[in-house]
N, C-alpha and C positions, 0 to 999 in steps of 0.2 A: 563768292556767292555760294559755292559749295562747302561752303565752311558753316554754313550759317541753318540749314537744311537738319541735321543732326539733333542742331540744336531746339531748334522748334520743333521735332518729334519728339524729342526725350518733354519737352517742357508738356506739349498734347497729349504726351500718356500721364505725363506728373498728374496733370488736369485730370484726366480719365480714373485714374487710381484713385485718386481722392473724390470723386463722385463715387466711384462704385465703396469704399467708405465708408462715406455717409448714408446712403442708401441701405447699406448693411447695418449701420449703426439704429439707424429710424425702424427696421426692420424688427430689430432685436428688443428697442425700448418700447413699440407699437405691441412687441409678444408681450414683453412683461406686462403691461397695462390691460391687455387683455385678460390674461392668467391673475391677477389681483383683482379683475372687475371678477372672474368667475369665480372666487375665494368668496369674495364680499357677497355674491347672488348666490352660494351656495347655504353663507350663513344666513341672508334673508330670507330664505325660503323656509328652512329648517325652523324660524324663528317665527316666522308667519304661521305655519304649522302650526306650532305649539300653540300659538292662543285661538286655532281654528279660522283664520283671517284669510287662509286661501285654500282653493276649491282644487285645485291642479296640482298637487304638488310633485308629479312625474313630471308635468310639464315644464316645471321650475328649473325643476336638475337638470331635463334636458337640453336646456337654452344653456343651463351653466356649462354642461360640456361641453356643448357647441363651442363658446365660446374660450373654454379652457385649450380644446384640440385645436384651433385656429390660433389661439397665444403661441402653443406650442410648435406650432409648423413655424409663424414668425420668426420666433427666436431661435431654429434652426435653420432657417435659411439665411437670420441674419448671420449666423457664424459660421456657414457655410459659405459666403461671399467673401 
């Protein structure tokens, strides 16, 4: 019986370790997507701009940061996991 005990905590961290993993992993490709959605709204806005098509254009940028600085925490906490 005490044989057996060892083995189903080594198997419950295997489990453990491969969740925190993947959660790291979703962490990391959630930042990238974010940080490529803020490329993409950086070039919309700039693009919009030019033919005079939007009224805000500080507001633009600042939602692209937003979203660039939240990709960026992502992808460092995922490889900090």
């Amino acid at each position: 019986m005490k044989a057996r005990i060892p083995s189903l905590h080594c198997r419950h961290r295997a489990i453990i370790d491969r969740e925190v993993q993947t959660k790291a992993m979703l962490r990391s490709k959630l930042g990238t997507l974010l940080v490529i959605s803020a490329a993409l709204s950086f070039a919309a806005g700039f693009a919009l701009d030019a033919q005079g098509s939007i009224a805000n254009l500080e507001l633009w940028i600042a939602s692209a940061v937003l979203l660039l600085l939240s990709g960026a925490v992502l992808i460092v906490l995922g490889q900090n996991d």
